[in-house]
DRENPA-3360 file (N, C-alpha, C; in nm, 2 decimals, always signed):
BEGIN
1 = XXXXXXXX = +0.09/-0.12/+0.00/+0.00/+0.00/+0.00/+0.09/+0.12/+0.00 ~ +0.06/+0.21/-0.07/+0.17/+0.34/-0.06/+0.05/+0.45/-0.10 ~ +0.08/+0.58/-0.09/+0.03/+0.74/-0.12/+0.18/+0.80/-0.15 ~ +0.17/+0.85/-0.23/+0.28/+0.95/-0.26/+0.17/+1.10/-0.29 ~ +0.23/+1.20/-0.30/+0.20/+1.35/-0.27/+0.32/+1.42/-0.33 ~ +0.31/+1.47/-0.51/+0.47/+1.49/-0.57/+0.38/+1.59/-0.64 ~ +0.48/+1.68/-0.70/+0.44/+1.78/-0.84/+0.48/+1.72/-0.95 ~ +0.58/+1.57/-0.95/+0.63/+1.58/-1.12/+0.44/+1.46/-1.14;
9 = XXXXXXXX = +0.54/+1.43/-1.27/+0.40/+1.33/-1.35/+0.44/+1.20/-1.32 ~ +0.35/+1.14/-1.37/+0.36/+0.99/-1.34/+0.31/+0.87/-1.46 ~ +0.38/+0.80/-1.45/+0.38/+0.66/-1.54/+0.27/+0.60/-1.49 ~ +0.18/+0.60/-1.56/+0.05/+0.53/-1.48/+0.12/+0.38/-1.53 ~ +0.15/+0.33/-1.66/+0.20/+0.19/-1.74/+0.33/+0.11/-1.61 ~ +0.40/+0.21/-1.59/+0.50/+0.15/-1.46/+0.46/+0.13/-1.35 ~ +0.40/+0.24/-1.32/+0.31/+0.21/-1.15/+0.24/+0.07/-1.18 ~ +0.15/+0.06/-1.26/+0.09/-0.08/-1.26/+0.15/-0.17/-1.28;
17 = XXXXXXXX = +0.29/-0.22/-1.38/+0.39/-0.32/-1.41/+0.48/-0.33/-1.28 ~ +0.49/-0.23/-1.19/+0.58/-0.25/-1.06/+0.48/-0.33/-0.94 ~ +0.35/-0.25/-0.95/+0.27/-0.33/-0.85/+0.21/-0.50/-0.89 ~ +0.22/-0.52/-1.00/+0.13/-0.67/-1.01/+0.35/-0.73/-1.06 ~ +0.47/-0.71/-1.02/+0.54/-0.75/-1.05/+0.55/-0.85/-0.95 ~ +0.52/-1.00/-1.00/+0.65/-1.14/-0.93/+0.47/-1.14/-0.81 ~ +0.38/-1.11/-0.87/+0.28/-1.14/-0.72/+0.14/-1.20/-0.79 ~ +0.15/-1.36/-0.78/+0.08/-1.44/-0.87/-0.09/-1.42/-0.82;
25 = XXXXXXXX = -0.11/-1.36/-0.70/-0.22/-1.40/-0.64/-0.32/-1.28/-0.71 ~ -0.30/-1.18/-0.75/-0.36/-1.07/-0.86/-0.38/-1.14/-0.94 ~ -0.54/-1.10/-0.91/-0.63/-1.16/-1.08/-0.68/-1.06/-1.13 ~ -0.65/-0.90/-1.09/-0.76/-0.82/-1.13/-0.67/-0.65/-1.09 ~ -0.69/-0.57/-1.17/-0.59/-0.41/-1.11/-0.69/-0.35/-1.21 ~ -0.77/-0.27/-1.13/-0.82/-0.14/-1.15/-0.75/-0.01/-1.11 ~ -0.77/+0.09/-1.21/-0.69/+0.21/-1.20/-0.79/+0.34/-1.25 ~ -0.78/+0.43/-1.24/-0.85/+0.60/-1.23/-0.73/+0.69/-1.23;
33 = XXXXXXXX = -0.75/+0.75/-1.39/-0.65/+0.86/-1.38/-0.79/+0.99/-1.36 ~ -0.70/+1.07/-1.28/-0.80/+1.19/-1.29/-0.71/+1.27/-1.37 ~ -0.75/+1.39/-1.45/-0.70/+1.47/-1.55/-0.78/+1.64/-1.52 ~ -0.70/+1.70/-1.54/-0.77/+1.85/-1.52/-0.80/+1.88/-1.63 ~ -0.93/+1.99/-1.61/-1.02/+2.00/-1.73/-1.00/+2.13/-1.81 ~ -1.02/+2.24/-1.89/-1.07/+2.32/-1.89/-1.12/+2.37/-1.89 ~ -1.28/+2.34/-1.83/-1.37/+2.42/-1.80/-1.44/+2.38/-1.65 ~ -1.47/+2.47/-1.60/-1.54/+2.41/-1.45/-1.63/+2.52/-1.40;
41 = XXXXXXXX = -1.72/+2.50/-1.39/-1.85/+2.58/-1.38/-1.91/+2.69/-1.44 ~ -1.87/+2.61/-1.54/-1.92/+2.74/-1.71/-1.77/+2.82/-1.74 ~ -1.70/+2.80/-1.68/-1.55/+2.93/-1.68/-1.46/+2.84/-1.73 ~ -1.39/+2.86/-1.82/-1.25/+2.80/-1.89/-1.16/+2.79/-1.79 ~ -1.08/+2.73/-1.76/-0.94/+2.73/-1.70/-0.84/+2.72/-1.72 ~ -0.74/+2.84/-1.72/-0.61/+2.79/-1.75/-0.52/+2.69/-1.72 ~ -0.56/+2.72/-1.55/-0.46/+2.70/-1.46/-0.53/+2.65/-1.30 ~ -0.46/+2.53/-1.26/-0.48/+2.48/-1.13/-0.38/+2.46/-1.03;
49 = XXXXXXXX = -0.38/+2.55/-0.90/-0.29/+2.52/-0.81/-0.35/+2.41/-0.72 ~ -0.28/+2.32/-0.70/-0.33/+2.25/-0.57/-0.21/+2.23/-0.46 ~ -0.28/+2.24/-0.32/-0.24/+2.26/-0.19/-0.23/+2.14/-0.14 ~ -0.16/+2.15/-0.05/-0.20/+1.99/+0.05/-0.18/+1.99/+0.20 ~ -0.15/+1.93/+0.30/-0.11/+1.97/+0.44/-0.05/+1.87/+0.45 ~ +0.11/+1.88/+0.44/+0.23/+1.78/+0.45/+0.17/+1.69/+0.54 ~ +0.17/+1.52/+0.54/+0.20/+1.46/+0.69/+0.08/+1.42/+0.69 ~ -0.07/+1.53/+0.70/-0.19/+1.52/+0.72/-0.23/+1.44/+0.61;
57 = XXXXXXXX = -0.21/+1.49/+0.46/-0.28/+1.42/+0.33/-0.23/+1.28/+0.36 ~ -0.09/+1.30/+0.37/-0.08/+1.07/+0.33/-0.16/+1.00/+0.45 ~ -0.15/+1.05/+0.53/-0.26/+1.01/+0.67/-0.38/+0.98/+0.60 ~ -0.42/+1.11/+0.60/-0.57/+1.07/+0.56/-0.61/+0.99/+0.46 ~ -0.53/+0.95/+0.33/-0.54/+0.89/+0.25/-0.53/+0.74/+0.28 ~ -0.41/+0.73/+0.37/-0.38/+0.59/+0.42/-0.49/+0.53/+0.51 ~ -0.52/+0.65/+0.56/-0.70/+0.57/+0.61/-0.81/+0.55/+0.56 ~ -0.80/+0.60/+0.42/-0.89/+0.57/+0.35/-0.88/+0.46/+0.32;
65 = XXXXXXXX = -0.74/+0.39/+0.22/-0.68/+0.20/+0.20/-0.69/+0.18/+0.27 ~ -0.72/+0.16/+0.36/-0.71/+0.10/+0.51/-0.87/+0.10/+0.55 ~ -0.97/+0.23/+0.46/-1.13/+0.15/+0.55/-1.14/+0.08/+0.40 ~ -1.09/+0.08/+0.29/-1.13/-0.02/+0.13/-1.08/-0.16/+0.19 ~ -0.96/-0.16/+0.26/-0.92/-0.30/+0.29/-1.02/-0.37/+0.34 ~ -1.03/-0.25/+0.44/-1.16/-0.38/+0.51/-1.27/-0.42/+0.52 ~ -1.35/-0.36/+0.35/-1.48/-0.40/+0.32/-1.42/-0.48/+0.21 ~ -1.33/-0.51/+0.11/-1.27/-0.57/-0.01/-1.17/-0.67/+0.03;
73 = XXXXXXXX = -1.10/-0.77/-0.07/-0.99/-0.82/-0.05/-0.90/-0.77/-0.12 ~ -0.81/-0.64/-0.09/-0.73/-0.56/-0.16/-0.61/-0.63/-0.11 ~ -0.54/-0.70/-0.24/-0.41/-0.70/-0.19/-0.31/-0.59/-0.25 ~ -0.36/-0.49/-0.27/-0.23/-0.39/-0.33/-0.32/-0.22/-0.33 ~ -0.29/-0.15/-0.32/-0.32/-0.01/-0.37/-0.26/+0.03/-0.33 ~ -0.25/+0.20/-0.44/-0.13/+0.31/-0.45/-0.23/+0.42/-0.51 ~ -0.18/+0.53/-0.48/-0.27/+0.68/-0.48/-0.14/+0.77/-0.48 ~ -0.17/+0.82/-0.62/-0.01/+0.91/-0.64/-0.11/+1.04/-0.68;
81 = XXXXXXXX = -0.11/+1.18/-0.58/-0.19/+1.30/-0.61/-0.07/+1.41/-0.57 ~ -0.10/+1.45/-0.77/-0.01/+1.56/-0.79/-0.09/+1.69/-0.70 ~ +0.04/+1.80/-0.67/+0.00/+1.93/-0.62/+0.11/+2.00/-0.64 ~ +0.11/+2.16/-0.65/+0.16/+2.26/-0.75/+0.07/+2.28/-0.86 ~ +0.13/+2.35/-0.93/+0.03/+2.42/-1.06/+0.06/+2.31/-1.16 ~ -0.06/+2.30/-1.22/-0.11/+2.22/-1.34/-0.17/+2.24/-1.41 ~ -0.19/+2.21/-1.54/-0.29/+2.29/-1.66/-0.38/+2.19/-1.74 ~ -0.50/+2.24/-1.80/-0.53/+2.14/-1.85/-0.46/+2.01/-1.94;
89 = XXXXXXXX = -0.51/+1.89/-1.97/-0.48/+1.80/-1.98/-0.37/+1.76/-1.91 ~ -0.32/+1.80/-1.82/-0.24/+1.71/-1.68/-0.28/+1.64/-1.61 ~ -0.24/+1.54/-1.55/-0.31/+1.41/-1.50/-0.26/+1.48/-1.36 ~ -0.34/+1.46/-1.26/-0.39/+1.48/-1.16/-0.35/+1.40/-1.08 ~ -0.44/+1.27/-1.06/-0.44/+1.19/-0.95/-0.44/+1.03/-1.02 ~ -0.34/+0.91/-0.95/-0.40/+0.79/-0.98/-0.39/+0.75/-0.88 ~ -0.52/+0.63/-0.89/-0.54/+0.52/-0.82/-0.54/+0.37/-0.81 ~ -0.49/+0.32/-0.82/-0.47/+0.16/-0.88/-0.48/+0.07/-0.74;
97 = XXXXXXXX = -0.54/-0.03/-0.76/-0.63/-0.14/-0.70/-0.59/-0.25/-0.75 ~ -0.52/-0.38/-0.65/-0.47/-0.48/-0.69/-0.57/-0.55/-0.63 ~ -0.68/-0.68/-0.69/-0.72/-0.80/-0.60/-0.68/-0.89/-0.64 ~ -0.75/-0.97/-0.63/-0.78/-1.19/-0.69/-0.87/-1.11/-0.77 ~ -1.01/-1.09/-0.77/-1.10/-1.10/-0.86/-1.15/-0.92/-0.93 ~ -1.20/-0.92/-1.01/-1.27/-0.76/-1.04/-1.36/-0.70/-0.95 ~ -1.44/-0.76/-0.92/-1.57/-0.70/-0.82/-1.46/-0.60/-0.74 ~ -1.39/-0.73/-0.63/-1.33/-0.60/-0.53/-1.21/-0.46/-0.58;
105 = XXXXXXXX = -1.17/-0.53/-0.67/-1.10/-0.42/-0.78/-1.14/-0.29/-0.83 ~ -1.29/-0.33/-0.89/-1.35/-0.22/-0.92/-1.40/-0.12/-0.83 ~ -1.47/-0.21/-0.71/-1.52/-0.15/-0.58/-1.43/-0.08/-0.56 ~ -1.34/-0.12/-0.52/-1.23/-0.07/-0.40/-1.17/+0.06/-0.49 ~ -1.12/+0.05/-0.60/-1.11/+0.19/-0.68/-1.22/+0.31/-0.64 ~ -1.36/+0.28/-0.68/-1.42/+0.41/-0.70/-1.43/+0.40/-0.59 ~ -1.42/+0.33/-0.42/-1.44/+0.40/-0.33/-1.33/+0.47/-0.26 ~ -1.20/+0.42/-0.27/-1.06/+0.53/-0.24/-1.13/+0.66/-0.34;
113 = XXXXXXXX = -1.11/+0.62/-0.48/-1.17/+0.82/-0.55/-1.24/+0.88/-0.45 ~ -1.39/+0.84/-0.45/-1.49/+0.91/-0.39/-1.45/+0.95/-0.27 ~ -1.39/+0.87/-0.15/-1.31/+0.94/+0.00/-1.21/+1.02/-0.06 ~ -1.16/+0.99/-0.17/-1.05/+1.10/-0.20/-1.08/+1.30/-0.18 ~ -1.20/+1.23/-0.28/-1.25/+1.37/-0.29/-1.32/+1.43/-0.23 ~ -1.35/+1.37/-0.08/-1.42/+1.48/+0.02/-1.35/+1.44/+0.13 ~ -1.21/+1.37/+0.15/-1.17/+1.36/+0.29/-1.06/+1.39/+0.28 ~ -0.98/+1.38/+0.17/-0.82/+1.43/+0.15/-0.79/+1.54/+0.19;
121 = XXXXXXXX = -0.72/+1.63/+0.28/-0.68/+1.77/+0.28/-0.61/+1.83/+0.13 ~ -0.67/+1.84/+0.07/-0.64/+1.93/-0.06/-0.70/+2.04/-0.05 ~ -0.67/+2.16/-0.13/-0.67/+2.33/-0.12/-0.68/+2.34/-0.32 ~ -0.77/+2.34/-0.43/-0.72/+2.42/-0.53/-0.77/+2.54/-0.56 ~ -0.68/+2.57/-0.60/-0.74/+2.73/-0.71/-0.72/+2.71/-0.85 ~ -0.83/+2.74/-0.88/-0.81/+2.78/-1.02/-0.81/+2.92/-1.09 ~ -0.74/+2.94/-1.22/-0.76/+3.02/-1.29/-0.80/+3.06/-1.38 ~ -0.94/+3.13/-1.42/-1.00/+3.18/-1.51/-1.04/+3.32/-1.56;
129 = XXXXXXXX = -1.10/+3.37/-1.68/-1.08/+3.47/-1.70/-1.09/+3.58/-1.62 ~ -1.16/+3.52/-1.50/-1.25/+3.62/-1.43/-1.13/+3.69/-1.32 ~ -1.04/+3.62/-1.35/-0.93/+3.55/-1.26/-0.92/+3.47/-1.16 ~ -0.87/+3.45/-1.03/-0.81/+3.34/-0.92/-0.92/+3.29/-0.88 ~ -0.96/+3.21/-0.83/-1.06/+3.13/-0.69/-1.05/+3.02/-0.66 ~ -1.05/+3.01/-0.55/-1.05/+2.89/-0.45/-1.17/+2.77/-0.50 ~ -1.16/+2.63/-0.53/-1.27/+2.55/-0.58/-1.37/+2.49/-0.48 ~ -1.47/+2.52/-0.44/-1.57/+2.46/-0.34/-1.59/+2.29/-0.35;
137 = XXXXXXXX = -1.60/+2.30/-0.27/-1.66/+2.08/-0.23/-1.79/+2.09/-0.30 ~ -1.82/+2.01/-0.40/-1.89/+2.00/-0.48/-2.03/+1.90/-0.43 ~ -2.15/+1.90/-0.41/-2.26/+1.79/-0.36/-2.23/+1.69/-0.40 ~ -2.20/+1.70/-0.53/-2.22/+1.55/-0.62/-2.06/+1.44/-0.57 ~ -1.97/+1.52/-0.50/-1.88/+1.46/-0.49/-1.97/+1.42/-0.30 ~ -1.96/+1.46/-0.23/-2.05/+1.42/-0.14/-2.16/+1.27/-0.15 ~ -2.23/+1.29/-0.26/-2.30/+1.21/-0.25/-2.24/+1.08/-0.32 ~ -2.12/+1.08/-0.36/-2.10/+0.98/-0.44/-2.00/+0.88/-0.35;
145 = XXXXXX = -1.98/+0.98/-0.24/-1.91/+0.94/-0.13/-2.03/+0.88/-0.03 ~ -2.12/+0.94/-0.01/-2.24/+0.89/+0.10/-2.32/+0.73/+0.05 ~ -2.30/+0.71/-0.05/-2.33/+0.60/-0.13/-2.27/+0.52/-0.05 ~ -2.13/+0.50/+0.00/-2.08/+0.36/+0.05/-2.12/+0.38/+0.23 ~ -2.14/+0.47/+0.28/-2.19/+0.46/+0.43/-2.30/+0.38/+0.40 ~ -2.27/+0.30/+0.54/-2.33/+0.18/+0.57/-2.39/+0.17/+0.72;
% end
């Protein structure tokens, strides 16, 4: 299980050839690249800073693999989330999910995302013509999250 928290980019093709390497018991690796957009809430974007709280983010993240562990049979995940400025079409965030079978694969991905995006300490701003602003916690990311409370 790992979280890294970097500004460079990342090999999504290597991250997954390093994690399913020499480990026969993977039958199944789900993965989620997130990508920055140009447009977000009717306004074009140039430009995205993202923040984080050293120490705090891999914490909270690592508790997040750690509540997927223990509704799934995860034997593997990694969460590599860029921060500094980024522009559109830059990849953002991955998440990759090692099991035995797909089901917990698939699961276990979109539910690290969905905790990602409302429990990670992240900060962005974007820039658009209007100029700078800070990006609000969105409902839909909320609810996509409240979906797995149980």
């Amino acid at each position: 299980m790992s979280v890294r928290i970097q500004e460079a980019d990342f090999d999504t093709a290597a991250e997954i050839a390093a994690m399913r390497r020499g480990n026969p018991k993977i039958g199944a690796i789900a993965s989620f690249i997130g990508v920055v957009r140009d447009i977000n809430d009717g306004d074009a974007v140039s430009m995205m800073t993202l923040e984080h709280y050293p120490g705090m983010t891999e914490r909270s993240i690592g508790a997040i693999i750690d509540q997927a562990r223990g509704r799934w049979e995860v034997l593997d995940a990694l969460v590599i989330h860029r921060v500094g400025t980024l522009k559109p079409t830059d990849q953002i965030v991955l998440v990759v999910v090692a099991c035995s079978h797909r089901g917990d694969a698939f699961a276990a991905c979109e539910f690290i995302m969905d905790y990602l995006k409302t429990q990670a300490p992240f900060w962005k701003k974007e820039v658009t013509p209007q100029g700078a602003r800070w990006v609000d916690a969105r409902a839909s990311d909320d609810e996509a999250a409240g979906r797995w409370r149980n």
